[in-house]
C-alpha positions as CSV (number, residue, x, y, z in Angstrom):
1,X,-23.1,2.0,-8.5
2,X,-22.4,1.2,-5.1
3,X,-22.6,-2.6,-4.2
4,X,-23.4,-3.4,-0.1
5,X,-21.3,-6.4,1.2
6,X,-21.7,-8.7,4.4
7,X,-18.7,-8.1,6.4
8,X,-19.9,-11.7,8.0
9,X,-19.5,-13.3,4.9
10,X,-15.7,-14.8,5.2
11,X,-15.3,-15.4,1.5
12,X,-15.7,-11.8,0.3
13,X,-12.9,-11.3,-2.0
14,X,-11.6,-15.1,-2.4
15,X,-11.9,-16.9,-5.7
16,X,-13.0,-20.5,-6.0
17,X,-12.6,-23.0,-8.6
18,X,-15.2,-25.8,-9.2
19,X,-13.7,-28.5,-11.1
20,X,-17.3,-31.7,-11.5
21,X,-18.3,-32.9,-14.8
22,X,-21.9,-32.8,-13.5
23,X,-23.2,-28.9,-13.9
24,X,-26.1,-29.6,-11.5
25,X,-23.0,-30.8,-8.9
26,X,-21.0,-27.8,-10.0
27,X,-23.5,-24.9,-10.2
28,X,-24.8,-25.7,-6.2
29,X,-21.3,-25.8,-5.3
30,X,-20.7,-22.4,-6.9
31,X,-23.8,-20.8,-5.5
32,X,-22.8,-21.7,-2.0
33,X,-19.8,-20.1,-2.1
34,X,-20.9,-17.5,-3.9
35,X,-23.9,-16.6,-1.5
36,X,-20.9,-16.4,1.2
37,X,-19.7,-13.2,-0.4
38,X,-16.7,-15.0,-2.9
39,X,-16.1,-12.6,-5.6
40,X,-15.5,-14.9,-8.1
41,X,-15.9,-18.4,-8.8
42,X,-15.1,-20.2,-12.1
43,X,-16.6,-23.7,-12.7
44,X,-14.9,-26.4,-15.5
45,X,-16.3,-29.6,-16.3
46,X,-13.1,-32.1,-16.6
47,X,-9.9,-32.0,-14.7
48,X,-7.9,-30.4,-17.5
49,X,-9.9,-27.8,-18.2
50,X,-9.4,-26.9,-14.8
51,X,-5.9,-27.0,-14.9
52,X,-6.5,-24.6,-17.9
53,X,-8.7,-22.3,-15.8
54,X,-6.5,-22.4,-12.5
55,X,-3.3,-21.2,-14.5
56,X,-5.9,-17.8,-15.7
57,X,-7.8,-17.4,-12.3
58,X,-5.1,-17.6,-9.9
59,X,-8.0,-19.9,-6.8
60,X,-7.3,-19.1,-3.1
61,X,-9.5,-22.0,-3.3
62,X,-10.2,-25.4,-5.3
63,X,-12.6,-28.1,-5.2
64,X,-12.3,-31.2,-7.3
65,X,-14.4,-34.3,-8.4
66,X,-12.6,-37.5,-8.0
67,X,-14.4,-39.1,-11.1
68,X,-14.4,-37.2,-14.3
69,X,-13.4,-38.0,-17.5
70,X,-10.5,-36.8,-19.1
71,X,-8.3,-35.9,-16.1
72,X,-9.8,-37.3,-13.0
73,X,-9.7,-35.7,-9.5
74,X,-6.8,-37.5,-8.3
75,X,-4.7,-36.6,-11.2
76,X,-5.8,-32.6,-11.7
77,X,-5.1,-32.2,-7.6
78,X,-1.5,-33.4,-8.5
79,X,-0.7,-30.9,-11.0
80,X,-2.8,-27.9,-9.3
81,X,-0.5,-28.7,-6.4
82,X,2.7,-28.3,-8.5
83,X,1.5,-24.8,-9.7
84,X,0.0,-23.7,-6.4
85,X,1.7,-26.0,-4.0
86,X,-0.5,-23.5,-0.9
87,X,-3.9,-23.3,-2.1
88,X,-6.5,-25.8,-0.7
89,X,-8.0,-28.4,-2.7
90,X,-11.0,-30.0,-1.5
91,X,-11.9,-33.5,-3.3
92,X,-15.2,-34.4,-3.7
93,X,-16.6,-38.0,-4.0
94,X,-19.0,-40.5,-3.7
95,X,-17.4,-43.6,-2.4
96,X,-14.4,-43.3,-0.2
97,X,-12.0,-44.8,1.7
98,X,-8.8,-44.9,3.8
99,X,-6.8,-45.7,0.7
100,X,-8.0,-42.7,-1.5
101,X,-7.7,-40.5,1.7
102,X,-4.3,-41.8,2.1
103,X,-3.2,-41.2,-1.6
104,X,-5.1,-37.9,-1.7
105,X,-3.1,-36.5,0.9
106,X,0.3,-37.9,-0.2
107,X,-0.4,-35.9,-3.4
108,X,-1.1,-32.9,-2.0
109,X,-5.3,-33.0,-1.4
110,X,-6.3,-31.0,2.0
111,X,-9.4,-32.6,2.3
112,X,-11.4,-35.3,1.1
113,X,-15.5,-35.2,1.2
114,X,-18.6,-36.9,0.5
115,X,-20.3,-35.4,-2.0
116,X,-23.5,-36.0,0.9
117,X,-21.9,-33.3,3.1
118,X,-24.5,-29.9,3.4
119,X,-22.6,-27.5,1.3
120,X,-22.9,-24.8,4.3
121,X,-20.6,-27.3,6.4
122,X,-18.2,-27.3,3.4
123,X,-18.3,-23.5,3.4
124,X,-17.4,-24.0,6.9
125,X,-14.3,-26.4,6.4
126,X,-13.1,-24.3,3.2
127,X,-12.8,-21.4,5.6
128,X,-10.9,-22.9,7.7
129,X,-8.5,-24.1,5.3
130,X,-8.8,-20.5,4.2
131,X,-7.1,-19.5,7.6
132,X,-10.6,-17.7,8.1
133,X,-11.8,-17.7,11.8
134,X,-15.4,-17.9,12.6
């Protein structure tokens, strides 16, 4: 079976992990980097099973919610670091500030988003973290 892919998709071949405790949040985040030609993308609802899932998938890319409940955003970003202290992690949130910006990127957070931003602009950003030209 022979499978056609979009050489202008940047993602083709890149794996993403999802990390919201809201499937809604998580499956639209998934689609859109799926529809952008990543091979795989793995999606866990709490910050530890993420770190469970990360260790297995191996992510050129991860995107985190800062409020979930058993290990929150904050505190999965700072052990996902430690085992892959180059992959980007995008945080996610509702309300933020200059103080969680500042303490997101002292533990190791490449960017920080409102969950508001079109998810084809943070397909955008992604890439570039990525190292992905347009």
């Amino acid at each position: 079976m022979q499978i056609d892919v979009d050489t202008k998709k940047h993602g083709v071949g890149k794996t993403v992990l999802v990390v919201d405790d809201n499937a809604a949040v998580r499956k639209m985040i998934a689609g859109a980097f799926l529809s952008d030609g990543f091979k795989t993308c793995r999606e866990a609802e709490n910050g530890q099973e993420g770190l469970e899932l990360a260790r297995d998938l191996h992510p050129d890319l991860i995107t985190l919610d800062l409020s979930m409940p058993v290990l929150n955003g904050l505190e999965a970003a700072k052990e996902l670091r430690k085992l892959y202290p180059k992959t980007p992690i995008i945080l996610f949130t509702l309300f933020g500030d200059g103080q969680l910006q500042a303490e997101a990127s002292r533990i190791g957070v490449d960017l920080v988003l409102s969950k508001t931003t079109p998810l084809k602009h943070v397909v955008v950003l992604a890439h570039r973290l990525l190292g992905v030209k347009d």
